[in-house]
C-alpha positions, 0 to 999 in steps of 0.5 A, a space after each residue: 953253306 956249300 960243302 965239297 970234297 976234294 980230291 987228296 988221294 985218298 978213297 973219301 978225299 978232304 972235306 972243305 967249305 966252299 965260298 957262295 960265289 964257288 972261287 974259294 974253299 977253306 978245309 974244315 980243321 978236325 973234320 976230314 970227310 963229309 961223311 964225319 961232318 953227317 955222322 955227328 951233324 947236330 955238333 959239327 954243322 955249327 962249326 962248318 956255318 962259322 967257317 963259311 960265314 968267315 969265307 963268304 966275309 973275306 976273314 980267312 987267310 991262305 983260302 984255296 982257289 976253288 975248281 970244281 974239276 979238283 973234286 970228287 963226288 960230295 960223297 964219293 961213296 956212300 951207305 944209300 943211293 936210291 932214286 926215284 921217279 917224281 916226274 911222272 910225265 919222264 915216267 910216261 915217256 921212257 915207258 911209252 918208248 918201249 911200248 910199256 902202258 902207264 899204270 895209275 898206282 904211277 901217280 899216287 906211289 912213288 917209284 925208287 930203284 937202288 943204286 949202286 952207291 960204292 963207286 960215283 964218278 967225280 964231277 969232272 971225271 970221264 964216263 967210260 964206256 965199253 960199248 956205244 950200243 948199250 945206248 948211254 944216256 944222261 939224267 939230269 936230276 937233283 938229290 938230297 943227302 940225309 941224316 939218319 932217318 927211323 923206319 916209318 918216319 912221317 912225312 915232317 921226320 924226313 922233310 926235317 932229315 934233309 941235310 944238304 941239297 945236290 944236282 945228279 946225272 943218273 947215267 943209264 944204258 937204254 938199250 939194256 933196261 929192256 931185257 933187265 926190266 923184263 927179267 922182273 927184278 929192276 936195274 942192274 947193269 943198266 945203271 952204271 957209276 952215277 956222278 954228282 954235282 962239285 957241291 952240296 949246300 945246305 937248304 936255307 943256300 937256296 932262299 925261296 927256290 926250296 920250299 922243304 919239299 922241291 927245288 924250284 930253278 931250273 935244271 940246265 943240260 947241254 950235249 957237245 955245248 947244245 942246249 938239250 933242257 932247262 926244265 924247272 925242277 919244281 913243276 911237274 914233280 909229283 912226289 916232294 923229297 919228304 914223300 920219297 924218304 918217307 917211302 923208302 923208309 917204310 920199311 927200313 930205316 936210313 943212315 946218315 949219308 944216305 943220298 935219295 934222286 928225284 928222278 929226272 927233271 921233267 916237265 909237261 908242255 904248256 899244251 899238256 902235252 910231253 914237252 917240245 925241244 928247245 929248237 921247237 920253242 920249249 923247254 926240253 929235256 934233261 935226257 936223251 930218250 925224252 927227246 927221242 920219244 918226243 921224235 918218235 911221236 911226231 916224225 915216226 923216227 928217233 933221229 938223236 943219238 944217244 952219248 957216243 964216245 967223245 960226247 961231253 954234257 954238262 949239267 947245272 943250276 944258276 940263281 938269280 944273279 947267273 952263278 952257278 949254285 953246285 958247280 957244273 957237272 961236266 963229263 966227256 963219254 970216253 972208252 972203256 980200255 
């Protein structure tokens, strides 16, 4: 099933189940928010699967007409954001952009930073900001909400803990991270308000394209409608979702709600290497600064910019049949007033 949440003018918005072909949505009777719907999931979701079989069927009258720019974030604040970095070789890129070395534990221990969970942008809403030399950039990634999860969880306790799959742009300040990184003590003002695709759907939504650990579809990114990407989220990915709960949960447990990243969808070359642009006959890149690195190596100069005011990107996911499976993220870089 696909869940959303549409804006009511209300801070959590107004739960709804969405049809598979995203046309229609039908509100969930005695559920208001998705939060709710996770807080007792093992009692609700048979209700919302019910409700979404009679949607996908055509038996429910007075449906709403469905669009995603009427919606907020699925959760449009949450307990958790934390993100990690899967794709090593987008590890490798942004490190070797600053003249920073690849350590081995890289490949063996996964990487989270935690987010700022208070304040997601709607999917449609604009990105603000206040200066273009901070160097904003998009991160094309996917995300999955949990339930509760207990500290030192197995691998098989947080694979069964995921509850809906999303997409995301995990929206960073290149020119900030620097200074924040040297400081040795993470992200801060580097990470502003990330923002999350108009749906999220249950695992078994996705057929064979999620095997528990990976979603295995491609990742489409554009800027001003220019193809920057289509990497496949499940190549390249070197730490699965379990693995990155598990992680996290190491030392503390996971409410329900609680949303983890992948890191931004990257893959490797055919040659091994770290990927060609789309104009160059490869897949590209699910943000600017791999694209800038990947000049920088051949020409000795970044010659893309980074987000200016005005830009608009837009970030999705097809199935088979070419229907968007989240809804689009689609944002225009505004001012900050």
């Amino acid at each position: 099933m696909k869940l959303a949440t549409l804006r009511d003018g209300s801070r959590d918005g107004r739960l709804v189940v969405v049809s598979r072909d995203l046309r229609h949505a039908a509100p969930v009777p005695q559920t208001r928010t998705l939060q709710q719907a996770l807080d007792d999931w093992e009692a609700i979701a048979p209700d919302l699967q019910l409700l979404s079989d009679k949607l996908n069927e055509g038996g429910i009258a007075g449906t709403l007409s469905f669009d995603p720019c009427d919606c907020l974030s699925p959760l449009p604040r949450a307990y958790q954001w934390a993100d990690g970095s899967a794709y090593i070789n987008h590890v490798e890129l942004v490190r070797r952009a600053r003249g920073a070395e690849l350590p081995a534990s890289f490949w063996t221990d996964p990487l989270i930073y935690q987010g700022g969970s208070d304040s997601f942008l709607a999917p449609c809403a604009a990105i603000p900001l206040a200066n273009a030399d901070w160097g904003l950039d998009l991160e094309g990634e996917v995300a999955v909400i949990t339930g509760d999860v207990m500290m030192g969880a197995s691998l098989e306790a947080a694979a069964s803990a995921i509850r809906l799959v999303m997409l995301a742009n995990d929206v960073s300040l290149r020119n900030l991270i620097p200074e924040e990184l040297a400081k040795n003590f993470g992200f801060f003002q580097s990470k502003p308000s990330s923002s999350f695709s108009p749906c999220a759907v249950t695992p078994d939504e996705l057929g064979a394209a999620w095997d528990g650990e990976r979603l295995h579809r491609r990742l489409l990114t554009a800027v001003n409608g220019q193809k920057l990407g289509a990497p496949n989220a499940g190549q390249d990915m070197v730490f699965g979702f379990p693995q990155l709960i598990s992680h996290i949960a190491k030392t503390r447990p996971l409410v329900a709600g609680s949303i983890i990243g992948s890191g931004t969808v990257s893959n490797k070359g055919e040659d091994g290497g770290p990927g060609k642009p789309v104009a160059e006959g490869g897949v590209g890149y699910a943000c600017l600064v791999e694209q800038r690195t990947v000049e920088t190596l051949l020409t000795g100069q970044a010659t893309t910019p980074y987000l200016q005011h005005g830009d608009a990107i837009r970030i999705e996911m097809l199935d088979d049949d070419g229907v968007s499976i989240f809804g689009a993220i689609e944002q225009v870089v505004q001012p900050y007033p």
